[in-house]
Structures are given as C-alpha cells and as structure tokens.
LODRENGU-763059 format. One line per field, with one value per residue: x, y, z of N, C-alpha, C in turn; residue in three letters. Coordinates in Angstrom, 3 decimals, always signed. Example, Ala and Ser with C-alpha at 12.3 -4.5 7.8 and 13.67 -1.06 7.14 Angstrom:
BEGIN
n_px (+13.190 +12.850) $
n_py (-5.690 -2.250) $
n_pz (+7.800 +7.080) $
ca_px (+12.300 +13.670) $
ca_py (-4.500 -1.060) $
ca_pz (+7.800 +7.140) $
c_px (+13.200 +12.900) $
c_py (-3.300 +0.030) $
c_pz (+7.800 +7.870) $
type (ALA SER) $
END
This chain:
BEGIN
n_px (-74.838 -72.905 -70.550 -69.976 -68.123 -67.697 -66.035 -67.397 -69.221 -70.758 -72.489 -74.577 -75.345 -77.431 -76.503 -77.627 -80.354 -81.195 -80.548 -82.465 -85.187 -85.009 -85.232 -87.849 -88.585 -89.701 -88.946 -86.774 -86.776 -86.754 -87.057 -90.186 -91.062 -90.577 -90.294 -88.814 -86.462 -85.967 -85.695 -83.654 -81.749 -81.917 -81.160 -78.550 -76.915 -75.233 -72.942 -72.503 -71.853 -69.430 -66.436 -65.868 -67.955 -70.123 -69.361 -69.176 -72.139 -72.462 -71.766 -73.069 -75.510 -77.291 -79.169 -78.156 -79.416 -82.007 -83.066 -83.946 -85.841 -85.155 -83.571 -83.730 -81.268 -79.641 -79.746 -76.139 -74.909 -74.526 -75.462 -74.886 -75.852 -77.002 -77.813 -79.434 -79.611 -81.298 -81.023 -82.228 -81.378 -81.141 -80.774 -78.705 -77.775 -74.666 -72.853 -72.439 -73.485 -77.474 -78.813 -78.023 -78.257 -76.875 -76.620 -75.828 -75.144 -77.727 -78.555 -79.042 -77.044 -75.855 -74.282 -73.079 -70.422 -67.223 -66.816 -65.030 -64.453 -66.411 -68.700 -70.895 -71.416 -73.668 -75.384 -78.362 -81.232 -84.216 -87.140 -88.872 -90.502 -89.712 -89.378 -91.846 -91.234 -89.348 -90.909 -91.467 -88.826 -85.828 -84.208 -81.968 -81.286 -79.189 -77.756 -76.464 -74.836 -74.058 -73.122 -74.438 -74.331 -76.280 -78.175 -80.748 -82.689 -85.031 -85.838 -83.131 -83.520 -83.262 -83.471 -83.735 -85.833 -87.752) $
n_py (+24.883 +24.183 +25.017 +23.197 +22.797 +22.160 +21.645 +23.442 +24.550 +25.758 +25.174 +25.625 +23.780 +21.461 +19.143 +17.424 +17.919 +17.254 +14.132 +14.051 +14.811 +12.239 +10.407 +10.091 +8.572 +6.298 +4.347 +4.294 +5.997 +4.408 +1.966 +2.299 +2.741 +0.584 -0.252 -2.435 -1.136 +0.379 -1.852 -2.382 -0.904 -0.528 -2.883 -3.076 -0.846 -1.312 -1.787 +0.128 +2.780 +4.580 +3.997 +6.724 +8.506 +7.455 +8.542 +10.974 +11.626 +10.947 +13.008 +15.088 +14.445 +12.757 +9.685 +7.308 +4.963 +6.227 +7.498 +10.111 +9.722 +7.801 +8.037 +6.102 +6.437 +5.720 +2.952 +1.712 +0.050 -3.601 -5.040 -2.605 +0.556 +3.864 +5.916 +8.553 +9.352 +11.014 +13.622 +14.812 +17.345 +19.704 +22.854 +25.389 +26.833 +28.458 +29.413 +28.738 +27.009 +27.069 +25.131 +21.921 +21.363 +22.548 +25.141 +24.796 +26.318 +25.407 +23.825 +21.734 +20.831 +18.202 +19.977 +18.491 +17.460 +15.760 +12.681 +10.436 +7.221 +6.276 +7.987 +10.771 +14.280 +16.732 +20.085 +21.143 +23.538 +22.554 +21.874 +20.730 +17.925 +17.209 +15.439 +15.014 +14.810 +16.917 +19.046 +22.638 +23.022 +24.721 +23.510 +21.739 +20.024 +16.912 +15.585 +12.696 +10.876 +7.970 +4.502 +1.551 -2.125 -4.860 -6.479 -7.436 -10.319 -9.692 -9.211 -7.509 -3.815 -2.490 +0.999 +4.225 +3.744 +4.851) $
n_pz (-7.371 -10.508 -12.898 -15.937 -18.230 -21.626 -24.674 -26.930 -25.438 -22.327 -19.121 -16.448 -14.110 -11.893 -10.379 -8.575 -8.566 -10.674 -10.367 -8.682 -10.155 -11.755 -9.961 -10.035 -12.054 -14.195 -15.980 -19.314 -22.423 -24.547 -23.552 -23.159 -25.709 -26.971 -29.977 -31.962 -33.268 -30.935 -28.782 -29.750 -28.893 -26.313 -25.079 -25.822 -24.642 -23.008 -24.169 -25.503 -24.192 -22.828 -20.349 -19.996 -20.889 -19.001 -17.049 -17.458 -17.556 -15.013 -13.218 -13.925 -13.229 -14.436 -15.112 -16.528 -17.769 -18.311 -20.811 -22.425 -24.775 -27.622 -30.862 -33.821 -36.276 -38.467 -40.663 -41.177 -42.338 -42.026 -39.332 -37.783 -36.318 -36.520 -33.311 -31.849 -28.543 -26.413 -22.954 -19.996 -17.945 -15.079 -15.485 -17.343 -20.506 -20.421 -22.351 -25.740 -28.411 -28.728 -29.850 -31.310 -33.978 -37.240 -39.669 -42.792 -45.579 -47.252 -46.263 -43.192 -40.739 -38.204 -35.360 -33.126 -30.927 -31.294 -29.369 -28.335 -28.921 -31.038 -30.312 -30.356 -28.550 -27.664 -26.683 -26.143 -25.948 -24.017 -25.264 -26.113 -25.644 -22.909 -20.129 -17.655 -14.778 -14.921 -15.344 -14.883 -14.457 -15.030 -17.724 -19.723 -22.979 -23.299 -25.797 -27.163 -29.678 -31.047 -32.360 -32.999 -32.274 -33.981 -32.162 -31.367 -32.016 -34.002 -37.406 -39.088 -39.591 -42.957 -42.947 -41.539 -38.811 -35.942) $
ca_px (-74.780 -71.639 -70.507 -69.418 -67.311 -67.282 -65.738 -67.974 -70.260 -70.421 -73.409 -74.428 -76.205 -77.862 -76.774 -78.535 -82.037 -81.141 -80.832 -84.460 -85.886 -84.167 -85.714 -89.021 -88.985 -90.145 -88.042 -86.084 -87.750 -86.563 -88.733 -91.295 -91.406 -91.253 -90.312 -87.956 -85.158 -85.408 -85.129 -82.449 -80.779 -81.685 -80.464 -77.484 -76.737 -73.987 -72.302 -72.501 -71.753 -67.758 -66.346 -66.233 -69.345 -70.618 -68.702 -70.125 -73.193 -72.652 -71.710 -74.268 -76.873 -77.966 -79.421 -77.730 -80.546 -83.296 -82.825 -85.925 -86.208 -84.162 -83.939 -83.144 -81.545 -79.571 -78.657 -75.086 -74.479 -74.808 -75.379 -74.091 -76.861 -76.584 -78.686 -79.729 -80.307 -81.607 -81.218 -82.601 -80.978 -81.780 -79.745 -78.948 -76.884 -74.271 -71.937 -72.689 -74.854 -78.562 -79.265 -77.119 -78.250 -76.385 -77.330 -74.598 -75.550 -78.885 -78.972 -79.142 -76.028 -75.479 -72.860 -72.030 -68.308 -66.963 -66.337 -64.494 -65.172 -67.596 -69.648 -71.007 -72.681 -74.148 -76.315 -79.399 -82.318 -84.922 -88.284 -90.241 -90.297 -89.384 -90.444 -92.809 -90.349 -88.688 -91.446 -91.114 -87.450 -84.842 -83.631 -81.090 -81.306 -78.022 -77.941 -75.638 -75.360 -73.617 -73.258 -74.628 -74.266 -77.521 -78.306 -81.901 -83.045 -85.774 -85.057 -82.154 -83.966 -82.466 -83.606 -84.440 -87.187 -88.264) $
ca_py (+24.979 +24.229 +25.338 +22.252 +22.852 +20.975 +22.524 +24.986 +24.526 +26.036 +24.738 +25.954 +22.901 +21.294 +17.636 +16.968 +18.748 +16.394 +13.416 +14.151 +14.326 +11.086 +9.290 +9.908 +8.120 +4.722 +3.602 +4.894 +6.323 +3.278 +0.988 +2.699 +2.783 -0.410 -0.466 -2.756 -0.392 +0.803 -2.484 -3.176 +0.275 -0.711 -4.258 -2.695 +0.240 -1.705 -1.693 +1.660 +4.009 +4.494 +4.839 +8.495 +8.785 +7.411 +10.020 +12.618 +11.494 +10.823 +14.139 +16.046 +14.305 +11.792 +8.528 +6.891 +3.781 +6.778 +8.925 +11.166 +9.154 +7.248 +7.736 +5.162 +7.583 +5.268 +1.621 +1.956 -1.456 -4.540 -4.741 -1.336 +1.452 +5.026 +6.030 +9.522 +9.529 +12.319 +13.252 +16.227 +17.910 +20.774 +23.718 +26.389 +26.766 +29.755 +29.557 +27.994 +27.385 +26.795 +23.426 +20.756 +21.916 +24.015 +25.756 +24.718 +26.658 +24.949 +22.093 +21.427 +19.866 +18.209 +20.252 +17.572 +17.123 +14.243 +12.239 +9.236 +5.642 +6.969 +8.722 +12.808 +14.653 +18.142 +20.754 +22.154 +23.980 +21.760 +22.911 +19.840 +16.273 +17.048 +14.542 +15.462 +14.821 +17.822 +20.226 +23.632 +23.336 +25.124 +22.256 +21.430 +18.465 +16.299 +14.511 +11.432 +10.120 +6.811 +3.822 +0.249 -3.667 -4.671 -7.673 -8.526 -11.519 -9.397 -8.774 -6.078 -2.863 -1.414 +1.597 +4.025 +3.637 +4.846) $
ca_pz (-8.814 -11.054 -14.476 -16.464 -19.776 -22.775 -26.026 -27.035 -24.226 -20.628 -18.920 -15.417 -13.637 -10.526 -10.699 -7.387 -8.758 -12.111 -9.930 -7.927 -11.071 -12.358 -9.503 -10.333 -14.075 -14.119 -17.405 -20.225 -23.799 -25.567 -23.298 -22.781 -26.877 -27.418 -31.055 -32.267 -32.549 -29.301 -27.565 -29.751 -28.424 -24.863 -25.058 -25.875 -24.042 -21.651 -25.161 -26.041 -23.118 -22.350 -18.679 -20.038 -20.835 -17.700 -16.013 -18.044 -17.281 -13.281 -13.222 -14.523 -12.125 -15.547 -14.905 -18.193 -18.141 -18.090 -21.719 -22.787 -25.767 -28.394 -32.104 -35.011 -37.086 -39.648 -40.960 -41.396 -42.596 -41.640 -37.543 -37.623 -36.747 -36.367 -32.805 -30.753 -27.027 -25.552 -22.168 -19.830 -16.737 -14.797 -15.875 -17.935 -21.340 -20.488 -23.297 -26.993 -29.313 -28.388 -30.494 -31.996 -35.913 -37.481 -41.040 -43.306 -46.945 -48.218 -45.654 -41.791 -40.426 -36.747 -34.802 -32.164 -30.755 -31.011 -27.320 -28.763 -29.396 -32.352 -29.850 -30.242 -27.818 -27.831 -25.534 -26.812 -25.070 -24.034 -26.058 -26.408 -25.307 -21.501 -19.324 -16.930 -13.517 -15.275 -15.556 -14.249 -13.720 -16.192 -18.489 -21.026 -23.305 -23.740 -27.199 -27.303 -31.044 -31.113 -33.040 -31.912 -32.698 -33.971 -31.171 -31.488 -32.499 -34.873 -38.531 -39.141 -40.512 -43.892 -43.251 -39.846 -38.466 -34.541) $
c_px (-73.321 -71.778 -69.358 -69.410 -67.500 -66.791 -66.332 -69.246 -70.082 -72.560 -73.294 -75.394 -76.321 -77.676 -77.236 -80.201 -81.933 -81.440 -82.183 -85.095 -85.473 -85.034 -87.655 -89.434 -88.490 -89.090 -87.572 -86.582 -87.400 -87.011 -89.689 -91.445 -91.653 -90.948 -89.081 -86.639 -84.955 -85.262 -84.196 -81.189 -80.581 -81.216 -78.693 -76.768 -75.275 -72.681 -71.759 -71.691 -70.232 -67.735 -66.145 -67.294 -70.104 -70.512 -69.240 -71.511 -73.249 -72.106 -71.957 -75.419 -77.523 -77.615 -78.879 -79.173 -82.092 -83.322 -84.416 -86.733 -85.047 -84.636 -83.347 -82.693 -80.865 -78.645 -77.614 -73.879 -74.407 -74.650 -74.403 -75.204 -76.624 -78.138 -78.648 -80.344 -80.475 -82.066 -81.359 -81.743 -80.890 -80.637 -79.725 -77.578 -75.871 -73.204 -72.402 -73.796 -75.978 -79.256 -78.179 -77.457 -77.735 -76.592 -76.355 -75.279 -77.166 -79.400 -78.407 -78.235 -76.315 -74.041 -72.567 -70.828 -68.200 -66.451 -65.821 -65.005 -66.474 -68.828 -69.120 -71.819 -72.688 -75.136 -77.250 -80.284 -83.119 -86.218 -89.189 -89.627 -89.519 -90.102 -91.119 -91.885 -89.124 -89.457 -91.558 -90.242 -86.813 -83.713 -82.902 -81.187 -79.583 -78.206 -76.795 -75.774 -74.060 -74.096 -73.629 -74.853 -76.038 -77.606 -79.269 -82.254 -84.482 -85.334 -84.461 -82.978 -82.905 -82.420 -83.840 -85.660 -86.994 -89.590) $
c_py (+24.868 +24.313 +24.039 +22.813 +21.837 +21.412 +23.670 +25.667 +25.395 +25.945 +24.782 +24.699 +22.486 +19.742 +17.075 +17.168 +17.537 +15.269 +12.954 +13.961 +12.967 +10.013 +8.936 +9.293 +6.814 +3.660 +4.562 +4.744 +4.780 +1.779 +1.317 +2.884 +1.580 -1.181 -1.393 -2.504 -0.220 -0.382 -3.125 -2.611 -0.396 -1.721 -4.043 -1.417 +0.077 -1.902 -0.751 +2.851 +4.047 +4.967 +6.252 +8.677 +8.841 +8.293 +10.789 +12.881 +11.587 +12.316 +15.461 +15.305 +12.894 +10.328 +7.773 +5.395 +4.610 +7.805 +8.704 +9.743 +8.910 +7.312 +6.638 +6.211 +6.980 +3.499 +1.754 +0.987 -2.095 -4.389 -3.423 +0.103 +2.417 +5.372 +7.545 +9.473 +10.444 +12.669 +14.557 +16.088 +19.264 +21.758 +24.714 +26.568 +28.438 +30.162 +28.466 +28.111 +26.648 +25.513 +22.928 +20.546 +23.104 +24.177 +25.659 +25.095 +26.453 +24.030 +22.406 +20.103 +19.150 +19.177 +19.480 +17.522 +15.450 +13.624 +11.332 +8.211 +5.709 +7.843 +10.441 +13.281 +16.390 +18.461 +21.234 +22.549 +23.099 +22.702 +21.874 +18.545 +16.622 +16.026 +15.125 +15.840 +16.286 +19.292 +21.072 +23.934 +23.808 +23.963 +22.866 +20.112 +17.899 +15.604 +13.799 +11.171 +9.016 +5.316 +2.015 -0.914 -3.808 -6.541 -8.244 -9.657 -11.267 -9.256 -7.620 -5.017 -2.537 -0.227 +2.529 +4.080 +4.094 +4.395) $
c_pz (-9.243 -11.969 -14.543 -18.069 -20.686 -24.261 -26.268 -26.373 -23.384 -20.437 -17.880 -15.406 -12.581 -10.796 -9.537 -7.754 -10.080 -11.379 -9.050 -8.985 -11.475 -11.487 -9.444 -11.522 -13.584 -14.789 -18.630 -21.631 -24.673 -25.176 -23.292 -24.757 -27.704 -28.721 -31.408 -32.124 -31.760 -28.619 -27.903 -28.770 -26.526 -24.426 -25.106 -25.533 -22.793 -22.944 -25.385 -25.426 -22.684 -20.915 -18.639 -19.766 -19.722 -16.418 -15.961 -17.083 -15.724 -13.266 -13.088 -13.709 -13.025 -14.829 -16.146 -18.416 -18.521 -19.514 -21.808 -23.984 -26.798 -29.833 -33.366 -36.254 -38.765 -39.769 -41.406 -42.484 -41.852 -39.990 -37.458 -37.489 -35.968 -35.073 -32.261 -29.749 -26.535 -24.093 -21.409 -18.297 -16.985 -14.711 -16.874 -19.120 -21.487 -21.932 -24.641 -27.491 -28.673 -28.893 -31.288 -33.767 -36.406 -39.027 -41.716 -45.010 -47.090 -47.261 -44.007 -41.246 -38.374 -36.030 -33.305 -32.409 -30.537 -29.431 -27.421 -28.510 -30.068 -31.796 -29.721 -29.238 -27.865 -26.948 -26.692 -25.893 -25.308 -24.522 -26.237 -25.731 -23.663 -20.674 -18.323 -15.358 -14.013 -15.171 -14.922 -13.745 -15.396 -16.553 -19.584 -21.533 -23.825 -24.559 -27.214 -29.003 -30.795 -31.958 -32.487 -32.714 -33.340 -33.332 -31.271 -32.283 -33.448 -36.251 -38.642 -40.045 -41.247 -44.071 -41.784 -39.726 -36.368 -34.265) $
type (UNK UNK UNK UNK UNK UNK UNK UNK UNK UNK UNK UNK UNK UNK UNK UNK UNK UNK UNK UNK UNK UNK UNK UNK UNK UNK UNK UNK UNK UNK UNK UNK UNK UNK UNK UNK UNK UNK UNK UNK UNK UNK UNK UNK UNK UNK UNK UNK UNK UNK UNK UNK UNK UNK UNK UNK UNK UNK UNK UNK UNK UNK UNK UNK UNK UNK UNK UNK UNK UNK UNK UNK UNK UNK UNK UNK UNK UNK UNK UNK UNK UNK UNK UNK UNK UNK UNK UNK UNK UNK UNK UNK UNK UNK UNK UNK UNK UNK UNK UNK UNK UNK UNK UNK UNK UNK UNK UNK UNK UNK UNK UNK UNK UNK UNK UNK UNK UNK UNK UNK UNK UNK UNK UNK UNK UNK UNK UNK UNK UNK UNK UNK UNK UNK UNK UNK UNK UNK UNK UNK UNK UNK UNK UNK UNK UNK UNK UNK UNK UNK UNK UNK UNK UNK UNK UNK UNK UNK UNK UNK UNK UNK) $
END
C-alpha cells in the first residue's frame, strides 16, 4: 500500500490491486457508450492526456484507455468541448474532501485542482457506477475534467449531451 498526495488529497492505494482489476475490463465507458460524444472523447484521448497525467495515472495502477465512464458536460465553442472522465482504483480517501462538489451559497460548485494544460482532477468516494472488476474492493473514483478538439466527422453538438 502507498499514500499518494495531491493538494488537498492523501489517498492510501493498491496500484497493483488497481491494475488486476484494470485487466479484467474489456473497453473504456466512452466505447462501450457509443454516443457520439464519447467517440469523439475517445478518438481523442491521445490529445488530451499530458505526460503528467499519464504518470498520475501509471501510478495509481489506472489504465488511462479504460475510464468508468465519460461525460459531455459542455460546448465551449466551436470544436472546443468541456469533458469528465471518471476513473476507479482500489483505495481509500485518507485526507480531503469526500466528493468533487462543493456547496458554494445557493449552488453546487466543482472543487477540482487544477493539473495544467486546462486539465482538473479530483478524488471522491466511489458510490455508484463502479465497474464490476472493482466490486468488493475499497474504491476511490478519480475525476479528470478536461477540454477536447471536437474531431469527428459527426455534426458538432451546441449543447451537452452524453
């Protein structure tokens, strides 16, 4: 087991027990969904991901081609769209806050850190949407939010859609 830091993180984890699970998943939420957006996200994912990131991710045990699931969260302008990847490993959240929303007055903010080259990422407790190669192990979900080209050769949504 190792405790990995990240701002206001500390996150005890098994990136060997992450990687066992990892090799049991077929494909990554944004094929296996199918939708437009997502195969714009996955078309473009060799775009997206910084040799940080990748780090991060090799790190922590994460398959980066394998997230839980991908969201379309906003058209930004033109080939410019706002995405969330979500990604699980086996572990435990010792320090921070418990989800990536935080209650700002009246309204529900993101508290992701920023990780540069427009990408945020944040810990939350995993509570739903675990994949199955996960189940009955103590998870954390990693949320990625990042910004991506829009590549497909479908019409550009104005709006999100998953």
């Amino acid at each position: 087991m190792q405790v990995v830091e990240l701002r206001k993180w500390a996150i005890r984890c098994e990136p060997d027990l992450t990687r066992e699970a990892y090799a049991l998943i077929d494909c990554g939420g944004a094929e296996e969904c199918g939708c437009e957006t997502c195969f714009n996200f996955a078309t473009s994912r060799h775009l997206l991901y910084t040799p940080e990131l990748l780090e991060f991710l090799e790190l922590l045990g994460i398959d980066p081609l394998l997230e839980a699931d991908v969201s379309h969260d906003a058209c930004l302008g033109p080939g410019r769209h706002g995405y969330t990847a979500h990604f699980y490993l086996v572990g435990e959240i010792t320090q921070g806050p418990r989800t990536t929303v935080a209650r700002i007055g009246q309204r529900d903010a993101f508290s992701l850190e920023p990780a540069g080259d427009g990408i945020c990422i944040g810990f939350s407790s995993a509570e739903c949407g675990v994949p199955d190669a996960f189940l009955g192990l103590p998870v954390v979900c990693l949320e990625v939010s990042l910004v991506a080209p829009w590549i497909s050769n479908a019409p550009e949504p104005l709006v999100a859609e998953s």
